[in-house]
C-alpha positions, 0 to 999 in steps of 0.5 A: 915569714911576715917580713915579707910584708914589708915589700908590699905597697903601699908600705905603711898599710903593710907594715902596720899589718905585720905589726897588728898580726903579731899582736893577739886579739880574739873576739873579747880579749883584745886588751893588747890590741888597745893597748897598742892603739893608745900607746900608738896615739900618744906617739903621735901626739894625737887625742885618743879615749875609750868608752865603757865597752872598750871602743877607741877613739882617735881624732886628728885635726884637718889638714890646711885648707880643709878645717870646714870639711865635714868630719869624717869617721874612719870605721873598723873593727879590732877582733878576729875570728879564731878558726885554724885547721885541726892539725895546726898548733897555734894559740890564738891568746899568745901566738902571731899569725904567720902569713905566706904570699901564694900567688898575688894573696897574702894568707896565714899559715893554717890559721884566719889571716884577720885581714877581716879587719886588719886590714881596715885597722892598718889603714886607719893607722897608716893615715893617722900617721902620715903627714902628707895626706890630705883630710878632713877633721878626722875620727878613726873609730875602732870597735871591740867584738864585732865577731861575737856579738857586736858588743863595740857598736852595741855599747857605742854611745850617743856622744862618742862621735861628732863626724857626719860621714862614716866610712866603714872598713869592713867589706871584702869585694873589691869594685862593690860599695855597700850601702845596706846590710842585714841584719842578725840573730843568734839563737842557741840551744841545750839539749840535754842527755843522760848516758848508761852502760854500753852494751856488751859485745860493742866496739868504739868507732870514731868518724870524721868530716873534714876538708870542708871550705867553711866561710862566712855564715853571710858573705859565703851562705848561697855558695853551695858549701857543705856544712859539717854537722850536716854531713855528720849527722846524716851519716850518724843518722844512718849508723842508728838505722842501719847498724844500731850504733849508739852515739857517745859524743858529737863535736862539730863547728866552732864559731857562730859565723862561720859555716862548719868546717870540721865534726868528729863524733865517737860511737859504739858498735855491735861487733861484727857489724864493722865491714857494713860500717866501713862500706857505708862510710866509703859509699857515703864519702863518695855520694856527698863528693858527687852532691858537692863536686863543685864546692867542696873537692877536697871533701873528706869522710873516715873511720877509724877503730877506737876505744870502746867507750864505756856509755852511750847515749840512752837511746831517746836522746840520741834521737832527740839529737839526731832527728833534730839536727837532720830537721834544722834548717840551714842555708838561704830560706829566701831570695830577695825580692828588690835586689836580683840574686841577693840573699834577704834570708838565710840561718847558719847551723854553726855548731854542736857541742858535747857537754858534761850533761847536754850538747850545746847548738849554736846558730844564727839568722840573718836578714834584711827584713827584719819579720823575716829574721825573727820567723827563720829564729822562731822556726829554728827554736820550734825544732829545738822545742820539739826535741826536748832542747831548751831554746834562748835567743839573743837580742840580735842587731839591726840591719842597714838601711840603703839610702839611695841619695847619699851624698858618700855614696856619690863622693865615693862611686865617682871616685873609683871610677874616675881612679879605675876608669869602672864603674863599681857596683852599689849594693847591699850585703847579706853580712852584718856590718856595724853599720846597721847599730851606729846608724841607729845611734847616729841616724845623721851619718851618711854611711857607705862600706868597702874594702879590699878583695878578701877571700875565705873569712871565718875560715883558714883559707881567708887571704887577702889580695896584694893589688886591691890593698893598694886600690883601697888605699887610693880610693880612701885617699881620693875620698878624703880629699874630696869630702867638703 
């Protein structure tokens, strides 16, 4: 199906893209993708080193005429974020992406495209190689686990670069330049348990969510979506009151940054109570399809009969679990007071996973003051305390400051519109760019982000589309070549 890829324009982004689709590259495996830019550098005869956590650097000299321009850093990450739909085999170490073209977007075949960055991956390669543009001294940085932790920018050091201007690859909305980000937070939690023997006369129900949008836990956290774990533990909740169900294991979310999609949980109940269950699981579906009618259409709320398992979970740490999860916050917490409708801050319950003695949460915070961050990442480990969890955060990452006089900037918004005769919008984004880390290492850079249209990141919806691709591409060309 990736042969298709190879009609689009301009041909060299996309046929890079085919190229880096096929080549498996999760969040902290992305050995082979290195390997790929190294091998790819020496065909070119071009330099190319790496630093102590895995970043590649390439560099290519000016073109004629343009030696005494500033020195340009093109920016992208190489990792993807690895979600797929329950019903889809696919190994994300070993398999390709296979991608299909759905009226003017490319997307993958039930799985995230990793046009976040792929794209800004091709990019840089497809100038790289070309012989007939015109730039200036040129460095194409290309980071390790933005995904998971940033551990490429975080690792990045002071002397790696020599550029003054930064161009990162990694936004997603056409006609929008980003100047500033926020910042982020992960803060996790171990709840743990103890089981005993299910009592007699139960029977095993199991209970799924599903059909859920999901999304970037940044870009997507404002839009209204449902999160998973929410759902289910608001039903499981109401299990516990109304029928004395007792809770086996709760398994819901996957990544840190993306908004929970899909929750499964398996639980025993006292027999005779089954028609009460399955009425309550059918008028549920339909309460949370009339909360959510806009945003999630295709919202789906089942149970099924199971085995019955042999342990529970003692009942004080099923409330300890429920009562938590029913408390954590989750969603916008606060509304920028500069930028009209942007968000400063917001935490993201991602997941809740069944252990062999404790369940594992993960969430994440961000935000664009950075007291704010830490008070919404205090309030989430207050609720984990009081359950009994023990509570751990990371050191997080800094956000981006906007610089109103950036000279990039200016370069930039000129360009597109004289390239598309509109204005594009200059904003900041409640995402996490690497921005914010190079900046603090390279507080000389002048740094703007922008990308092409990509829909659905952190999810399987993810899909980029076809015509920004080649609007992005003219807009970094006509940057290059006016950069002195």
């Amino acid at each position: 199906m990736n042969e298709a890829l190879l009609e689009l324009e301009p041909k060299r982004i996309w046929s890079y893209f085919k190229e880096i689709l096929e080549i498996p590259r999760p969040s902290k495996k992305e050995d082979k993708i290195v390997a790929y830019l190294i091998n790819f550098a020496k065909e070119q005869g071009l330099e190319a080193k790496q630093d102590k956590v895995g970043n590649v650097l390439i560099t290519k000299p000016a073109t004629k005429g343009k030696e005494n321009a500033k020195t340009v850093v093109l920016q992208s990450h190489l990792d993807i974020v690895c979600e797929k739909n329950n019903d889809v085999i696919h190994d994300f170490e070993k398999d390709p992406i296979e991608t299909v073209e759905e009226n003017g977007w490319i997307k993958a075949q039930g799985t995230t495209l990793g046009a976040d960055d792929g794209i800004g991956v091709a990019a840089q390669l497809a100038i790289l190689e070309a012989d007939n543009i015109e730039h200036p001294p040129i460095e194409c940085l290309f980071t390790v686990d933005e995904e998971t932790g940033m551990t490429g920018a975080f690792g990045l050091e002071k002397d790696f670069l020599s550029g003054k201007i930064l161009l990162n690859l990694d936004s997603e909305d056409d006609g929008e330049l980003f100047i500033g980000c926020a910042g982020g937070k992960d803060t996790v939690g171990k709840l743990a348990f103890e089981m005993e023997q299910t009592p007699s006369n139960h029977m095993g129900y199991w209970i799924t969510v599903s059909g859920l949008k999901g999304g970037h836990s940044g870009d997507d956290i404002h839009k209204g979506r449902g999160n998973a774990v929410k759902i289910l533990n608001r039903l499981l909740w109401n299990f516990a009151e109304e029928f004395d169900a007792r809770l086996t294991s709760f398994d819901a979310g996957n990544l840190r940054n993306a908004i929970a999609r899909e929750g499964k949980a398996l639980i025993a109940l006292p027999k005779g109570k089954e028609a009460g269950l399955e009425s309550m699981v059918s008028q549920f579906e339909k309460d949370i399809k009339a909360e959510l009618h806009v945003t999630e259409p295709n919202l789906s709320i089942k149970a099924g009969i199971e085995e019955c398992p042999a342990q529970v979970l003692r009942s004080e740490y099923q409330d300890a679990l429920l009562n938590m999860l029913y408390a954590m916050p989750h969603g916008v917490i606060a509304w920028s007071q500069d930028i009209d409708n942007f968000v400063e801050t917001s935490t993201n319950l991602a997941a809740v996973k069944t252990e062999d003695d404790h369940f594992h949460i993960t969430t994440s915070q961000r935000s664009s003051v950075e007291t704010a961050k830490k008070d919404i990442a205090d309030r989430v480990v207050s609720v984990l305390r009081l359950a009994g969890a023990k509570a751990e955060q990371g050191k997080g990452y800094p956000g981006w400051t906007p610089n109103p006089d950036s000279e990039i900037k200016e370069i930039t918004a000129n360009s597109y519109e004289k390239l598309f005769q509109e204005k594009p919008k200059v904003l900041a984004i409640h995402a996490g760019l690497e921005c914010g880390l190079i900046g603090e290492k390279y507080p000389e850079l002048d740094m703007i982000s922008y990308g092409p249209t990509i829909k659905g990141a952190h999810s399987p919806d993810e899909g980029v589309e076809i015509d920004t691709v080649k609007k992005f591409w003219d807009l970094t060309l006509d940057i290059l070549k006016t950069i002195e």
